[in-house]
MARVEXSE-588856 format. One record per residue: residue in one letter; chain; y, x, z of N, C-alpha, C in turn. Coordinates in steps of 0.001 Angstrom, whole numbers, plus 500000, padded with zeros to 6 digits. Layout:
BEGIN
{"A", "A", {Y, X, Z}, {Y, X, Z}, {Y, X, Z}}
...
***
This chain:
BEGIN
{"X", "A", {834468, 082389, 345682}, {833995, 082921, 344412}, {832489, 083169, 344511}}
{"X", "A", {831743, 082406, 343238}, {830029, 082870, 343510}, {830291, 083641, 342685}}
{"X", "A", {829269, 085113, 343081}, {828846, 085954, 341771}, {827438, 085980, 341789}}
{"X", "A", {826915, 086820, 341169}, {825096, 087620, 340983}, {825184, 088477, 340871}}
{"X", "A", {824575, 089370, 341751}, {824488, 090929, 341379}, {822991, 091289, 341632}}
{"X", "A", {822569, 092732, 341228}, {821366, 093245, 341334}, {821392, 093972, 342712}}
{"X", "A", {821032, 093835, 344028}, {820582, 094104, 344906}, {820734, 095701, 345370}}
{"X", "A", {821375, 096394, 345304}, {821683, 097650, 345713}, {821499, 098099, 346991}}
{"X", "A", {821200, 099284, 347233}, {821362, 099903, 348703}, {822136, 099615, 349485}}
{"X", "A", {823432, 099829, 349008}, {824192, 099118, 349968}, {824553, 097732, 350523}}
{"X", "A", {823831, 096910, 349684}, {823350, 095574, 350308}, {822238, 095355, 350682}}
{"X", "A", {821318, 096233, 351207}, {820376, 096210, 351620}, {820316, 095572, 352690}}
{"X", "A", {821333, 096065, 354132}, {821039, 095748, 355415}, {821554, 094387, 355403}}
{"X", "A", {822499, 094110, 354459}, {822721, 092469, 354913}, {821573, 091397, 353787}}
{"X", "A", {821011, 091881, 352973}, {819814, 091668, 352376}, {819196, 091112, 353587}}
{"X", "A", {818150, 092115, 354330}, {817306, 091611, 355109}, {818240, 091167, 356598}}
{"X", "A", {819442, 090636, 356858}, {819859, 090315, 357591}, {819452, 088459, 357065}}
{"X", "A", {819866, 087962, 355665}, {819896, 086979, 355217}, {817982, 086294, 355514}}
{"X", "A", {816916, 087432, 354653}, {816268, 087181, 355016}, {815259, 086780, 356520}}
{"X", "A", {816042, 087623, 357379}, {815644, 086935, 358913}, {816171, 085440, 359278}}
{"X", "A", {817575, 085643, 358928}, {818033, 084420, 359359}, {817474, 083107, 358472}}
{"X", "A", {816807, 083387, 357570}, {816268, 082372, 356943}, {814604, 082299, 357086}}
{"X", "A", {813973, 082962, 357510}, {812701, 083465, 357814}, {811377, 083674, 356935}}
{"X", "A", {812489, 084368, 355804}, {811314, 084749, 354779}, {810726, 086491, 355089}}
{"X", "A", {810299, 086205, 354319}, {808993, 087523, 354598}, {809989, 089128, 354046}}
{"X", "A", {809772, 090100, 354915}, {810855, 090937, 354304}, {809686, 091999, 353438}}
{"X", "A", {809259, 091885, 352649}, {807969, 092558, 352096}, {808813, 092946, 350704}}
{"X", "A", {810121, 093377, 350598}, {810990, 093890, 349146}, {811187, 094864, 349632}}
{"X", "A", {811400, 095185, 348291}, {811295, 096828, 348113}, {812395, 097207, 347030}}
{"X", "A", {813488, 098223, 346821}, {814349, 097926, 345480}, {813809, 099144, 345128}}
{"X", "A", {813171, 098785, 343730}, {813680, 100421, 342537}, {813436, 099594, 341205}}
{"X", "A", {813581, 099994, 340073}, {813544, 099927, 338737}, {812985, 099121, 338234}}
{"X", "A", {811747, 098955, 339124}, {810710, 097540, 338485}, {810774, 096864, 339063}}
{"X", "A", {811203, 096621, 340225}, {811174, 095243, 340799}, {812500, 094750, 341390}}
{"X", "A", {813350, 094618, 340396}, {815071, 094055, 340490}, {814731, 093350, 341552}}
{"X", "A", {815924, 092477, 342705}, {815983, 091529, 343399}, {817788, 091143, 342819}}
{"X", "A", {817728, 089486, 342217}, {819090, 089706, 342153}, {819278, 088554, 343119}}
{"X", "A", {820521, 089137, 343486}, {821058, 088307, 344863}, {822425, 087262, 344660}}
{"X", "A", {822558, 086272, 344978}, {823755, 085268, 344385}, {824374, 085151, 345757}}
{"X", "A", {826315, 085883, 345772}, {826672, 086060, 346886}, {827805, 084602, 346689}}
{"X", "A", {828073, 083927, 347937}, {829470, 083147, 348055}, {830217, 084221, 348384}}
{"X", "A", {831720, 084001, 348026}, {832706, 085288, 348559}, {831609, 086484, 348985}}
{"X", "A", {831659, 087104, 350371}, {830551, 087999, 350378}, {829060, 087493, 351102}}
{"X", "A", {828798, 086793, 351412}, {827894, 086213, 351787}, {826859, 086088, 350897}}
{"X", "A", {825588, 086666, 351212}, {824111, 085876, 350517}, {823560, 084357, 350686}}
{"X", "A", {823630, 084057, 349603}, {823235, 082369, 349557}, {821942, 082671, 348387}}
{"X", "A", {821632, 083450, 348669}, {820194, 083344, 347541}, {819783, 084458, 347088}}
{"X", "A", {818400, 084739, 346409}, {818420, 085678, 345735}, {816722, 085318, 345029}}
{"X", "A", {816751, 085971, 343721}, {815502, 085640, 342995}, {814935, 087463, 342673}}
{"X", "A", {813765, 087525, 342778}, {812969, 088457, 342829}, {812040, 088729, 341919}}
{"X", "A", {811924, 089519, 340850}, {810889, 090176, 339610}, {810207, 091310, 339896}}
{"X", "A", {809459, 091144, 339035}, {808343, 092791, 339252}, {808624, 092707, 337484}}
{"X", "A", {808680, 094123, 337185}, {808616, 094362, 335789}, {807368, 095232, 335326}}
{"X", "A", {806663, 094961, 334407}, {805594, 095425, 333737}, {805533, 096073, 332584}}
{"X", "A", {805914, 097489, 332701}, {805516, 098181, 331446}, {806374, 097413, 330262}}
{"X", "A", {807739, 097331, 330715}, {808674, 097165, 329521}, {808038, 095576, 328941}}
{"X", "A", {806890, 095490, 329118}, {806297, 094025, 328460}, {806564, 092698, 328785}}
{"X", "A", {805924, 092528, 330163}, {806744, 091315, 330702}, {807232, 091666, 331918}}
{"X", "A", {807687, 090849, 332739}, {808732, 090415, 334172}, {808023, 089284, 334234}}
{"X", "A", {807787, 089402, 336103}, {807086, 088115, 336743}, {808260, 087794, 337247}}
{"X", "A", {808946, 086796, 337648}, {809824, 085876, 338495}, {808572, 085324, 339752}}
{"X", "A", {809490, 086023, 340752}, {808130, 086276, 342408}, {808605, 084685, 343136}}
{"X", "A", {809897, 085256, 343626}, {810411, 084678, 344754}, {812096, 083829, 344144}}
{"X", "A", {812050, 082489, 343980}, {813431, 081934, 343893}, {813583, 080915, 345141}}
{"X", "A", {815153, 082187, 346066}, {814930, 081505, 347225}, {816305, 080994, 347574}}
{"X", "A", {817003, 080189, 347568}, {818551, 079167, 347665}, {818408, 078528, 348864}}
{"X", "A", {819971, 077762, 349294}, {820070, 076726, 350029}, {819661, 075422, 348966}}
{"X", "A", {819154, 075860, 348091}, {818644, 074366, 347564}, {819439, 073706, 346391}}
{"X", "A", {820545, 074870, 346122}, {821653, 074251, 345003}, {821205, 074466, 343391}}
{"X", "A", {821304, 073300, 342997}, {820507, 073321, 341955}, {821380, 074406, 340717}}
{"X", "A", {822739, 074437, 340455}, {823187, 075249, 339935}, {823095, 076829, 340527}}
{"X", "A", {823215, 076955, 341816}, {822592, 079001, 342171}, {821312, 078930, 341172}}
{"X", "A", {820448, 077905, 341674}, {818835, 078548, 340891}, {819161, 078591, 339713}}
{"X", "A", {819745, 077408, 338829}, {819575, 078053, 337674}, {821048, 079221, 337521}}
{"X", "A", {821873, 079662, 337876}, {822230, 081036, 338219}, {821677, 082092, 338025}}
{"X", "A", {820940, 082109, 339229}, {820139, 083134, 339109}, {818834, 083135, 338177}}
{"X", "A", {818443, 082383, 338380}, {817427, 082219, 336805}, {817970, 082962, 335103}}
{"X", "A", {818996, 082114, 334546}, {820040, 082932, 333634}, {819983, 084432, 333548}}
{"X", "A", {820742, 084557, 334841}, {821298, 085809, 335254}, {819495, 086970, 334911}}
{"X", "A", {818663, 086182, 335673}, {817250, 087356, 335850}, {816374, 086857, 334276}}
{"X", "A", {816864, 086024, 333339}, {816147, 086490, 332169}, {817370, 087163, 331085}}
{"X", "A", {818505, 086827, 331078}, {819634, 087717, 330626}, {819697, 089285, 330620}}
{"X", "A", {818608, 089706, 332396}, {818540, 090975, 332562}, {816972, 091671, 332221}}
{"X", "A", {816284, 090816, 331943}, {815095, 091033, 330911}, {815552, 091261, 329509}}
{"X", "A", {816078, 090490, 328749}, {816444, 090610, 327436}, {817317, 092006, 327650}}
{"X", "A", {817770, 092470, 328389}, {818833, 093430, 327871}, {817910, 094842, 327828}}
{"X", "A", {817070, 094611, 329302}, {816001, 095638, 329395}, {815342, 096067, 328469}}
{"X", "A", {815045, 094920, 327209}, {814161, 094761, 326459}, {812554, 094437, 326457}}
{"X", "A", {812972, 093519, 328148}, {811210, 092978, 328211}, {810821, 091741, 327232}}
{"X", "A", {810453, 091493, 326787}, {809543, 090374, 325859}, {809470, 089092, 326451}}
{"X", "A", {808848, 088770, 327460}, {808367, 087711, 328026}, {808733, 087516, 329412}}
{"X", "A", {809168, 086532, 330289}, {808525, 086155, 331703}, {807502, 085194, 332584}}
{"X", "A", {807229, 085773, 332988}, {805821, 085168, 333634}, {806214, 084433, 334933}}
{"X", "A", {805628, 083213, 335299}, {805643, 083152, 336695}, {804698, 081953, 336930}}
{"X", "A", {804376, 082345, 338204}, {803184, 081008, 338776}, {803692, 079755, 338740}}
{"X", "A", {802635, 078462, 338702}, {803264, 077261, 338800}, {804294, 076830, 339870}}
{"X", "A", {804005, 077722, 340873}, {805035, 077202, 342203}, {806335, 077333, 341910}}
{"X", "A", {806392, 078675, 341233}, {807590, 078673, 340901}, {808557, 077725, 339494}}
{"X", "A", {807900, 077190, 338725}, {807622, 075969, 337988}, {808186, 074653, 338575}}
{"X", "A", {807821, 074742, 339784}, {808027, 073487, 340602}, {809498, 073536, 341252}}
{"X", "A", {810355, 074799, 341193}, {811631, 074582, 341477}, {812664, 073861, 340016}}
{"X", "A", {813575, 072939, 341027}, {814262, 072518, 339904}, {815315, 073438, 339237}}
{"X", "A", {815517, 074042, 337863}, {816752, 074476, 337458}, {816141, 074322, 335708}}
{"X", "A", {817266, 074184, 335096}, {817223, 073586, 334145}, {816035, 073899, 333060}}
{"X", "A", {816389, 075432, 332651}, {815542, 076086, 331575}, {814252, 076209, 332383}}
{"X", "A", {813537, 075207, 333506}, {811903, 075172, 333342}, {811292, 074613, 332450}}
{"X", "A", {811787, 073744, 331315}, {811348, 072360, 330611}, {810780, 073859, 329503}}
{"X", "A", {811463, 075235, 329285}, {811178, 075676, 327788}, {809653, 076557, 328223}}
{"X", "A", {809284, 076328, 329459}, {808206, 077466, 330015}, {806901, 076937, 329335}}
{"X", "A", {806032, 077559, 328911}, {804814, 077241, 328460}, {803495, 077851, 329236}}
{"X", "A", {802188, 076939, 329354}, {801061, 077231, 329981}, {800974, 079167, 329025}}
{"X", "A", {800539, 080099, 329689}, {800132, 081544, 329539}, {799444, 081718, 328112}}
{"X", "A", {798304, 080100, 328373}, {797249, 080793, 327480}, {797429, 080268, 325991}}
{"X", "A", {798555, 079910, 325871}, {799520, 079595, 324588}, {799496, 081150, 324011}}
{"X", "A", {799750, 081783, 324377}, {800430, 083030, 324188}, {799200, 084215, 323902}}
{"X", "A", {798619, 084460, 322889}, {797099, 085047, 323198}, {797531, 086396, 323538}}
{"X", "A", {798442, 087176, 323003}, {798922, 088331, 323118}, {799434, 088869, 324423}}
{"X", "A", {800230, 088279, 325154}, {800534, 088190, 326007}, {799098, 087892, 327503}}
{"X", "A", {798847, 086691, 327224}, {797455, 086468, 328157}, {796600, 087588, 328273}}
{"X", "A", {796254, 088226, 327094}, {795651, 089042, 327362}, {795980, 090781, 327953}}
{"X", "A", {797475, 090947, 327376}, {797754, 092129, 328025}, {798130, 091391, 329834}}
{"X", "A", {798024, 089955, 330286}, {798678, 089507, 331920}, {797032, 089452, 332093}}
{"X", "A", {796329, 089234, 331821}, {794440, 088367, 332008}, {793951, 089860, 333085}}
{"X", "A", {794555, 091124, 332246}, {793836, 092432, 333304}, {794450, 092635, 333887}}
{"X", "A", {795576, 092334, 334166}, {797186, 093145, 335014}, {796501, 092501, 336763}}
{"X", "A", {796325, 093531, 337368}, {796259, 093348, 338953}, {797039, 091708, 339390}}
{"X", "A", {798299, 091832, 339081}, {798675, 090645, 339498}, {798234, 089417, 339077}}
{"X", "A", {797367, 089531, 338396}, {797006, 088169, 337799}, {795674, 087975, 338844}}
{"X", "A", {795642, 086270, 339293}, {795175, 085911, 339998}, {794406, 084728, 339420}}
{"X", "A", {793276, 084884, 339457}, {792239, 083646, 338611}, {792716, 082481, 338628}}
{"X", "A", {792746, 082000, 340144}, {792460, 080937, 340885}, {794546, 080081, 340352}}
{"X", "A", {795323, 080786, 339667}, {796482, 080618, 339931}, {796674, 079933, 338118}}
{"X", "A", {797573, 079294, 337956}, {798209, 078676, 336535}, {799635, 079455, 336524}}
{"X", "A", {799726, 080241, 335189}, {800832, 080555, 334972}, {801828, 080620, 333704}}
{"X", "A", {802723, 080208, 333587}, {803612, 080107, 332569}, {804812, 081456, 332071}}
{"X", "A", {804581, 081095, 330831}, {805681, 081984, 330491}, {807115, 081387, 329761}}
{"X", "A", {808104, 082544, 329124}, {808992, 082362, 328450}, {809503, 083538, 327572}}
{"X", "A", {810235, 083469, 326225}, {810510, 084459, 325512}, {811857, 084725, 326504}}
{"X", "A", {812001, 086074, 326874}, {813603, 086614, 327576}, {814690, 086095, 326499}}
{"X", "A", {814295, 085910, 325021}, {815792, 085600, 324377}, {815686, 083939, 324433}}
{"X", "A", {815323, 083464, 325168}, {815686, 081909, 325055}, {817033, 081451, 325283}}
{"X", "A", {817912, 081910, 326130}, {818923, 081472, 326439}, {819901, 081627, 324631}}
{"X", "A", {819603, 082826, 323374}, {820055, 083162, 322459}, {819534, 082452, 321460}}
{"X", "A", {818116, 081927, 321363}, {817594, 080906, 320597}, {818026, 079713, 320782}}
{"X", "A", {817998, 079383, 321677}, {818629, 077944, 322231}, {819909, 077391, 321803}}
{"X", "A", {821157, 078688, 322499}, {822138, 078332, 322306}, {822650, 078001, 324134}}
{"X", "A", {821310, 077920, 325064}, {821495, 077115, 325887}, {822075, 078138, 327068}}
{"X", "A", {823271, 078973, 326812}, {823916, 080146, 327933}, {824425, 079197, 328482}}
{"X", "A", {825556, 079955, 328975}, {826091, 079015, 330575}, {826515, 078372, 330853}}
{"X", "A", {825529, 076896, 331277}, {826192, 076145, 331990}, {826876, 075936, 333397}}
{"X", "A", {826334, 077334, 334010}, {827455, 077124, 334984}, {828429, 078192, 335226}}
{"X", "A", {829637, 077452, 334786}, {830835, 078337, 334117}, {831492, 079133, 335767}}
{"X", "A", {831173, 078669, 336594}, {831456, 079043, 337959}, {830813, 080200, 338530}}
{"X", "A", {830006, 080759, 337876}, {828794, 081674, 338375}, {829130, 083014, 337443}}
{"X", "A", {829768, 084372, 338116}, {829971, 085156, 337555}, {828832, 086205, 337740}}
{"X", "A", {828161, 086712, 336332}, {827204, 087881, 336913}, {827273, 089004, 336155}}
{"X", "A", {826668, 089963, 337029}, {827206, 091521, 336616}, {825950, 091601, 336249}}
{"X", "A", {825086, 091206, 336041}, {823520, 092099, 335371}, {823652, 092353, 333820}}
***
């Protein structure tokens, strides 16, 4: 059984157990603004995608990290703008790198500076990085679209 869940304390220690054995950087942190949601097989971590939230406004999408299955990412993708819209954040943001992973709903992301409203409340935000290209998305896309779940296998609690 795959599910998605939001990253809790008590999955913490096997959290950064996953992350050693895979040798990413353990630099997370869990509270309120910066969800990590994690996509378990039975109980096992096979992934997890990582946001910072901004003042109710937007959510950056940091880190989308899988064995490479193109349905987890977009999983967890779903799952982490599903849990923006409910929050009631507006927008998500994320760098081109993250752009460059395959899962489906990247095709609806648009260059930042589309967005003047937005650009300009991300243009002063600390995290914004000159040198970097970044795209966004409205959180209700999956409700505009029409385009919810295609993968009927992927149960999530967010």
């Amino acid at each position: 059984m795959i599910s998605i869940k939001e990253l809790t304390p008590s999955d913490y220690d096997a959290f950064l157990c996953y992350l050693t054995c895979n040798n990413v950087s353990k630099d997370f942190s869990i509270d309120e603004n910066s969800p990590i949601l994690i996509l378990l097989e039975d109980k096992r971590i096979k992934g997890f995608l990582s946001t910072t939230n901004y003042e109710h406004t937007f959510s950056t999408f940091d880190y989308l990290v899988t064995d490479h299955d193109y349905d987890f990412k977009d999983g967890l993708v779903r799952a982490a703008i599903n849990s923006c819209y409910k929050r009631g954040i507006q927008w998500i943001v994320c760098r081109e790198s993250f752009i460059k992973n395959k899962f489906p709903l990247k095709d609806y992301f648009e260059i930042i500076q589309r967005n003047h409203e937005l650009y300009s409340l991300f243009s002063i935000h600390p995290s914004h990085k000159l040198n970097e290209t970044y795209y966004f998305i409205n959180s209700d896309i999956i409700y505009t679209t029409g385009c919810r779940g295609r993968v009927s296998n992927i149960v999530s609690s967010t």
